[in-house]
C-alpha angles and dihedrals in degrees: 000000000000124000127257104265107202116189118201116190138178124212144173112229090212097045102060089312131212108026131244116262096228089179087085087238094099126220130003132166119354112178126184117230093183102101092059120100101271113224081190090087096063126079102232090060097035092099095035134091133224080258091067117102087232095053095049083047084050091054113038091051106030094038139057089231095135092058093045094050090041081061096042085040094059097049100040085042095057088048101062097050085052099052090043086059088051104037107246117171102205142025122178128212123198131188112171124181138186091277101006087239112095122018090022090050094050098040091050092047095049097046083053096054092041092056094044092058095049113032132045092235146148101254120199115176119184124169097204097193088043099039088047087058090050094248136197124192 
């Protein structure tokens, strides 16, 4: 049997929005960082990324991040151990932001880390708005 195969992306919803399933599934998880204090607004943090030690610092104490990713973390969570029953081959998660640099960056990230620690997958990360600009971080 194949491996569950989980692909975590971040996006801007200005910037080509949502991304393409190209598992042929369709859909999965799309979760709206937009609500979250954007660090994004403030000048130390305009030219930095959710990968930025100031950002994260941003995040963790002037926003209420930790109690938005314990939410996403149960349900994606509970779907994975259920497509794993079932043998499911793909699920897609999804965090888009206003420019797909700061809150997505760092939810995607973190999701990644969180189901590494916790389930024997297949993990692809992609960060569509970064990787277009040739990032490096």
């Amino acid at each position: 049997m194949k491996n569950l195969q989980v692909t975590i992306s971040s996006f801007s919803y200005k910037l080509g929005g949502i991304p393409e399933d190209d598992s042929g599934n369709g859909g999965g998880f799309v979760f709206d960082c937009r609500s979250i204090h954007n660090p994004g607004r403030y000048e130390p943090y305009k030219r930095l990324t959710g990968r930025d030690l100031p950002v994260i610092q941003f995040l963790e104490s002037k926003s209420d991040v930790s109690s938005y990713l314990d939410a996403v973390f149960q349900l994606v969570d509970r779907t994975i151990r259920q497509y794993q029953e079932r043998g499911f081959t793909h699920l897609m998660v999804n965090f888009g932001c206003t420019g797909g640099q700061h809150r997505s960056v760092y939810c995607a990230d973190r999701l990644a880390a969180h189901v590494k620690d916790r389930f024997s997958v297949d993990i692809r990360l992609q960060h569509v708005v970064q990787e277009a600009k040739n990032w490096v971080n």
